[in-house]
N, C-alpha and C positions, 0 to 999 in steps of 0.2 A: 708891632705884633709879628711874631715867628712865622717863615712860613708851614710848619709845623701846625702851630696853632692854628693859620686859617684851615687848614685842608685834611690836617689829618692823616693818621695810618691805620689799616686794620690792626685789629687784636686777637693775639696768636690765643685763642680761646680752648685752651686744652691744659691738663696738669702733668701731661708725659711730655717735658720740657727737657729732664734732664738730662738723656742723649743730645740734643741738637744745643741744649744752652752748652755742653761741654763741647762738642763739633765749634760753635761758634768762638769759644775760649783758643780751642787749638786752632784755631785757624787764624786769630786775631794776635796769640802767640807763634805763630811762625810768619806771619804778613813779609817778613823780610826773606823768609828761605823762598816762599811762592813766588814773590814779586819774580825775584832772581830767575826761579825756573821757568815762569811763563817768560821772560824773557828769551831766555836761552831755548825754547821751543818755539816763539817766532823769528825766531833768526834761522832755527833748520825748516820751519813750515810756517810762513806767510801767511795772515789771517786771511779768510774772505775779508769781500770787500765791507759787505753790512751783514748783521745777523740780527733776528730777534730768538729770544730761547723763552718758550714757558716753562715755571717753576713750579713746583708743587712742594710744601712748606704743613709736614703729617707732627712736628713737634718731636718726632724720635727721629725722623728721614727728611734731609732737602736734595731734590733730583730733578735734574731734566726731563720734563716730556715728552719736548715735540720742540725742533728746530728749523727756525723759517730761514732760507735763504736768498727770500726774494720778499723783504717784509714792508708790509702794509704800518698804519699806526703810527707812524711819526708827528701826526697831527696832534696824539695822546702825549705824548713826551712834556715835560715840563720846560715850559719856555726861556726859567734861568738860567737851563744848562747849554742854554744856544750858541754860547762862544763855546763849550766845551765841542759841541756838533760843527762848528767850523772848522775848528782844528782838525777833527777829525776826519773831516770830508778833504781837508786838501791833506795831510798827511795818504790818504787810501790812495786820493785817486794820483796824488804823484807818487806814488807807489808804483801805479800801473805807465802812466805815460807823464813822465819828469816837467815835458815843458807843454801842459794842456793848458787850452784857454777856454776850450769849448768842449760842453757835453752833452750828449744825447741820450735822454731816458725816452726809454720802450718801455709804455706801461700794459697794464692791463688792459684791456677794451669792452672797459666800462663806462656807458654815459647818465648811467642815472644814481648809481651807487656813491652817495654825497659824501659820506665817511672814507671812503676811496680817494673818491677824487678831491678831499680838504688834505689827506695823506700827501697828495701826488702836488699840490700847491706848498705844504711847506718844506716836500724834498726840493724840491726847485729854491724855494727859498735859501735853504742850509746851502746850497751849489751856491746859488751866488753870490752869497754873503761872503762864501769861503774864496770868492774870485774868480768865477766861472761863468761863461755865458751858457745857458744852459736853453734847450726845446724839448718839446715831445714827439716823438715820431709813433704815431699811431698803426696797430694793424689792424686797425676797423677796416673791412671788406671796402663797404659804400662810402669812406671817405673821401672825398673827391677833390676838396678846400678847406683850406684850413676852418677849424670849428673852436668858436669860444666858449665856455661855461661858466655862468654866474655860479658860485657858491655862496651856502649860507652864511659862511664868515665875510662877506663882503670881497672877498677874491675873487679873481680871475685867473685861470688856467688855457692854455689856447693847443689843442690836438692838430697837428698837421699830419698828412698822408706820408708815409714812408714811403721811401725812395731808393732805390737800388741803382750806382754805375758801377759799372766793373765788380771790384770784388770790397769795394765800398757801399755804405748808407748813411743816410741820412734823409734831411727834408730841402726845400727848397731852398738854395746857396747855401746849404748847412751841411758841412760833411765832415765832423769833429776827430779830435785823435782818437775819444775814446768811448765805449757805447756800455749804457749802464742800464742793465736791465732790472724792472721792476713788474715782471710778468714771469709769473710759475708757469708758463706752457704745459698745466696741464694736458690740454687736447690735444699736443702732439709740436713737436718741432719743425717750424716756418721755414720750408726752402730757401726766403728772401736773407736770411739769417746764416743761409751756408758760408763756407769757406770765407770768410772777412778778413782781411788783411788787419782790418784796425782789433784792437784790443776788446773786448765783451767780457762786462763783470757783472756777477759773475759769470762763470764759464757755464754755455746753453745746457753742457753735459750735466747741468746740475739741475735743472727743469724734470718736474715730474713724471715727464713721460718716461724717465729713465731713472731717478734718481726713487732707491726704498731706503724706507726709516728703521729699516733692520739693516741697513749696510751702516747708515749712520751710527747706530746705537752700539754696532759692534766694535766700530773705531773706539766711541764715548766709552765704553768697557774696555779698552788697553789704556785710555789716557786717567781714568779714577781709577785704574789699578798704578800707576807708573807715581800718580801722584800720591796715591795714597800711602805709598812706599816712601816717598819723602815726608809728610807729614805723621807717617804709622798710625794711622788710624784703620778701619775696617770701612773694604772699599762701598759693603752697601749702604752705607751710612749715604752716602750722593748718587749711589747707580742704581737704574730701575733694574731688576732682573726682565728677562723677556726671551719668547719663543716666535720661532716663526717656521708655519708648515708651509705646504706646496700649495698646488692648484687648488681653488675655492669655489664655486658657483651656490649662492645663496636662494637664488631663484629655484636651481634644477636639486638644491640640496646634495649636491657632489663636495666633496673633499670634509664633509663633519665631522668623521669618525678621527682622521687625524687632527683637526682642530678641536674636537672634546678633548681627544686622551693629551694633546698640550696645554688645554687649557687647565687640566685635572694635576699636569704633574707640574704646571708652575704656581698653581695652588698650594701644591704642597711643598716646595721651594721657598716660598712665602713665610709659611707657620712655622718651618724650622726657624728662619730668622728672625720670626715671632716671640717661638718658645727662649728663644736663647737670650733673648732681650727681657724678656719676662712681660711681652703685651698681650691684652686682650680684649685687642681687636680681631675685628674678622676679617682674613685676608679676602681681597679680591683681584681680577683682572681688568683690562680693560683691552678690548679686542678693535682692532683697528683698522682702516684699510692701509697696505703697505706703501703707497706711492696715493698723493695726495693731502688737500687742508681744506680751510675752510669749516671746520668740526665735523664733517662731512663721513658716514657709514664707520660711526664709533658708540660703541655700548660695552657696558659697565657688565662686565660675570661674575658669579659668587660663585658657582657650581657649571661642573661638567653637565650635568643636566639639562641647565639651561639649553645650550646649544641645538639640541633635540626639539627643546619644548617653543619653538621660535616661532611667532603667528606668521600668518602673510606678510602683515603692514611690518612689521620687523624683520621680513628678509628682506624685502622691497628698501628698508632703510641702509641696511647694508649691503644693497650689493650696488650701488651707483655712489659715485661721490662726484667733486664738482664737473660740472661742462658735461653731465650725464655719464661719465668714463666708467663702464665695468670696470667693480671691486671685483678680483681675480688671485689677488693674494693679500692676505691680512701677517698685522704682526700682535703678537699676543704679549701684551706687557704688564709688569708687576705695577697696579692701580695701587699710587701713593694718596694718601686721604689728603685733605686741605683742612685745617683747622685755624684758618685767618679770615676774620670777620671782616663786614665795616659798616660802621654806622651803629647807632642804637638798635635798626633792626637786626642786626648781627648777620647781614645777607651776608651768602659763601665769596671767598674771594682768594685770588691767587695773581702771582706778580708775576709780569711779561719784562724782561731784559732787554734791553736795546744796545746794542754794539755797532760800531761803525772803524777799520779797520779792526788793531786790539783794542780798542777805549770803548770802556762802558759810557755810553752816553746819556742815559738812562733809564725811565721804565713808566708803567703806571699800573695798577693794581684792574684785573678783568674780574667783574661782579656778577652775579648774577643772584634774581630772588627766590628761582624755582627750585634750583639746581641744588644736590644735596654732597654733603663732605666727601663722596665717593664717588661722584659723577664729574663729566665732563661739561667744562664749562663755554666751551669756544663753541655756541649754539644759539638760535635763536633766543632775543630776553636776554642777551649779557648786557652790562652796562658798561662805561670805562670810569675808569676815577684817574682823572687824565693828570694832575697835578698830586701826585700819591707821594712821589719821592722826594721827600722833604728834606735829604740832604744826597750828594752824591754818593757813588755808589766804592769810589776810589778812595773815602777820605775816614777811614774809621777812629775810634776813640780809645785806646788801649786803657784809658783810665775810666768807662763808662763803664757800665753791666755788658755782657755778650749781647742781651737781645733790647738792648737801644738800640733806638731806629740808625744811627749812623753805622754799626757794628752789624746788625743783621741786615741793613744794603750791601756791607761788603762783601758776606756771608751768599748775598747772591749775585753780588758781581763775579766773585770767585766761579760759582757754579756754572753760573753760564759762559767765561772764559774757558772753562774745561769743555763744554760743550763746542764752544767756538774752535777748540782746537781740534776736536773732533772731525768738526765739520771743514777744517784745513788739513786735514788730512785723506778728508773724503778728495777733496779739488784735486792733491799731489795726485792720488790715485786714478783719475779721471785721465791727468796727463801722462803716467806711466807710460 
């Protein structure tokens, strides 16, 4: 039996197919010019080290939404692809330091969040499978000795106290070449983290206390026009459009009137690419906080209106995201629909990319039951369908239909490689 058969894919449940089944054709007819130029684009800009990209998959539009560069979800990933995730981890990490034997993950500091921490057990796994002796170096405050945790998969994880000599860290007799972070510093960037002689992937600069999703998306907007000039197609066929105003306060209701009259005129940005395509739907936005995850101070706009008509409990939503961190600036983006079900109950669903250097390594489909074709779905109630990618995402079928499932994984391996380059351009920048 396939594993196809056991698990399943959603079903692109819509009849405005024939944009993206045509995208998936041209895309599956040029595989060889692409190959070529993502080539030729990691040789001038070095992917991160890991990336995940969510996808949103409207049946006329496939585009990036939101790109993690410190991702969670490995635990999700399909477990066939795990020699492909070896390869990949030691390809990255001698990338960074040629003759490593040892690595150090800084993760999050979190001890009850089991979905985290099953994540942080099979990154460790993928490191040593790939030949790496690997630990945790914790910035838990009150860590004192090292702490082990039983997980529900019968695993164990063991957090020790990070340690700072000189312009090194590590944990105790552990002071590796190279330091692999798996912690968004949202709440700000760790003194103990300063000036390191040793290598840190990726680079702290890219921790949210500093890094916005409107710098990213602006890069992602030069690399789907550059490419889309190689394949000739129309770049917003994979790019979100998006605005981003200034100062915000949600609480004190400062900065609205410049967040309505954005959100009003990428409304109408929208419907022209609407009208031109001949759809009729209804455009939306989706307003965001600009630095930050977690699905954290994000809501779904139809109308300028809105923004005015916003109760308590929905500015109080938006104006904190994770680690309590004042929303202070939002990025205003063109809201792609998701029209990929799963299950008999046809729950909403949309697919997460997994990258590790450039190799897609793979993915698994984020569900949820509440949540509607035009909302956000990285929110409490998601589900994973952790075994979704029934074939990789590298290997498509030139003689299949565009949207078999081997052809439409390639279709978003594609996308989130553009995204990834994006996001390796964000890094170049960082070091400018």
């Amino acid at each position: 039996m396939s594993i196809e058969h056991l698990y399943g894919v959603p079903h692109l449940t819509t009849v405005l197919t024939g944009p993206l089944l045509k995208l998936e054709r041209h895309l599956l007819d040029h595989q060889a010019a692409i190959e070529w130029w993502l080539r030729g684009q990691w040789l001038d800009t070095p992917p991160p080290f890991y990336a995940s990209v969510d996808l949103r998959n409207a049946g006329f539009k496939l585009a990036p939404v939101d790109t993690n560069l410190f991702p969670a979800g490995f635990n999700n990933l399909n477990p066939a692809f795990m020699p492909l995730c070896i390869q990949a981890m030691q390809s990255a990490v001698e990338r960074v330091c040629p003759r490593a034997a040892k690595v150090l993950v800084i993760p999050e500091s979190h001890t009850r969040n089991l979905f985290y921490l099953e994540n942080l057990a099979t990154l460790v796994t993928m490191l040593n499978k790939a030949g790496f002796e690997v630990r945790l170096g914790s910035l838990i405050d009150d860590l004192a000795e090292p702490r082990t945790l039983d997980l529900p998969s019968g695993r164990k994880i063991q957090l020790e106290p990070l340690l700072r000599v000189g312009n090194r860290v590590g944990v105790k007799d552990f002071f590796p070449c190279m330091i692999l972070l798996n912690n968004d510093f949202s709440a700000g960037r760790p003194a103990l983290l300063e000036g390191l002689e040793q290598p840190v992937m990726p680079p702290l600069d890219l921790g949210w206390f500093n890094r916005l999703k409107s710098d990213h998306f602006t890069h992602y907007r030069r690399v789907a026009q550059e490419f889309s000039e190689i394949i000739d197609i129309d770049p917003w066929l994979i790019d979100p459009l998006f605005r981003q105003c200034g100062e915000i306060n949600f609480m004190k209701r400062e900065g609205e009137e410049c967040l309505a009259t954005n959100v009003d005129g990428l409304l109408s940005s929208i419907q022209r690419k609407y009208d031109e395509y001949g759809l009729d739907k209804k455009p939306f936005v989706i307003v965001k906080a600009d630095a930050g995850t977690y699905g954290m101070g994000i809501m779904t706009v139809h109308s300028a209106a809105e923004i005015y008509e916003l109760n308590r409990k929905q500015r109080t939503h938006m104006a904190a995201t994770k680690g309590g961190q004042d929303v202070t600036q939002v990025i205003i983006q063109e809201g792609v629909y998701t029209f990929e079900t799963w299950g008999e109950a046809q729950k909403v669903a949309e697919p997460v990319v997994y990258m590790v250097d450039r190799f897609v390594v793979g993915g698994f489909y984020r569900v949820h039951t509440t949540r509607g074709v035009n909302e956000n779905l990285n929110s409490p109630g998601m589900q994973f369908e952790p075994l979704a990618f029934a074939e990789p995402c590298n290997n498509p079928d030139p003689n299949k239909d565009p949207d078999a499932h081997p052809n439409r994984f390639y279709a978003y391996g594609v996308i989130a490689r553009l995204a990834m380059l994006a996001a390796a351009r964000e890094i170049a920048g960082t070091k400018a």
